[in-house]
N, C-alpha and C positions, 0 to 999 in steps of 0.2 A: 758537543760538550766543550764549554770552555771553562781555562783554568788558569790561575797566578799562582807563579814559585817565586817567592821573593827571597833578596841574598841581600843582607848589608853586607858592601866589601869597601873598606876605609871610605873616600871621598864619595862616594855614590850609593845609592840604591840599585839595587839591579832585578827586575820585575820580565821573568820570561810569559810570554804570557800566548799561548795556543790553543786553538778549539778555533770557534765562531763566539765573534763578538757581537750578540744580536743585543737589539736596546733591551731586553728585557733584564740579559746578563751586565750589561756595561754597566749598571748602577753599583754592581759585586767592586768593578774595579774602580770606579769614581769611591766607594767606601773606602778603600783600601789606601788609592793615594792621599787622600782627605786625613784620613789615621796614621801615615806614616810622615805626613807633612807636619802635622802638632806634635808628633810625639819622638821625631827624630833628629840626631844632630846634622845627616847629611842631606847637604842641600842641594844634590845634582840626581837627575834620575835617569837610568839607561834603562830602555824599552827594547829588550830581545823580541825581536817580533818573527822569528825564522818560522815558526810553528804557525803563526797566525793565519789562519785560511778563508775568512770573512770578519771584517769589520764595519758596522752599519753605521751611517753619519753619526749616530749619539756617541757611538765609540770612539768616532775622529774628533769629536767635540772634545772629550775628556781628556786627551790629550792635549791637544790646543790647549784647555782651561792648565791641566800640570805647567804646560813652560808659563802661562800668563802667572800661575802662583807663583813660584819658583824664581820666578823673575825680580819679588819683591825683596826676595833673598840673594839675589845674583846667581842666581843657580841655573842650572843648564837641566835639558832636556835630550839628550840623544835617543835616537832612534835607532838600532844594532839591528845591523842584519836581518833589512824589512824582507817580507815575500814578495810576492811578484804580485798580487791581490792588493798588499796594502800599497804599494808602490804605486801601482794605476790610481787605486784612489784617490793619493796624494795627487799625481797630476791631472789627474781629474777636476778635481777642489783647486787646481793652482796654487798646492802649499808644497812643491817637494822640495823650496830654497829658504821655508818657515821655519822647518827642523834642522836640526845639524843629520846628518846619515852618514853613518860610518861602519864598516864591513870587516875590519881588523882592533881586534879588543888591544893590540898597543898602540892603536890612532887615537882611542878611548881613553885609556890612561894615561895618553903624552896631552889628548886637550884639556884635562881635568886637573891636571898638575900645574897646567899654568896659574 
């Protein structure tokens, strides 16, 4: 089962998101950042991902695609507190210096202040 708890907290979004990310579900989360990129003031997004126990290339796409948006805004993408699952993928793909990855939520809010 996978799921998204989303939290507006001042500068960011904050999207925990755990189950399995199979392509079938990741279109659930590609709606969701899609809806919260038109419709919201904040333009940085943290991806809790501690809970995430399988994510399938379509899911690492949608990702990617978040910082490519995001990016048109100056906005950031972190990555919080990945698992050990989405981790390998990342160096797998050769993107784990793509994302920002941060493991302490005041590493989070001191880079987001800048």
């Amino acid at each position: 089962m996978f799921e998204i708890d989303r939290k507006t907290v001042a500068k960011f979004e904050l999207l925990k998101i755990s189950g399995k990310l199979v392509t079938a579900e990741a279109y659930k989360l590609e709606d969701e950042i899609d809806k919260i990129i038109s419709k919201s003031a904040a333009i940085n997004f943290v991806f809790d991902l501690c809970k995430l126990e399988y994510c399938s290339s379509y899911g690492l796409r949608i990702f990617i695609k978040a910082k490519k948006d995001l990016k048109m805004f100056n906005g950031k993408v972190i990555i919080f507190t990945p698992s050990k699952n989405f981790m390998e993928l990342l160096e797998i793909a050769g993107l784990e210096d793509f994302f920002i990855i941060e493991n302490d939520i005041a590493s989070v809010v001191e880079l987001l202040s800048e």
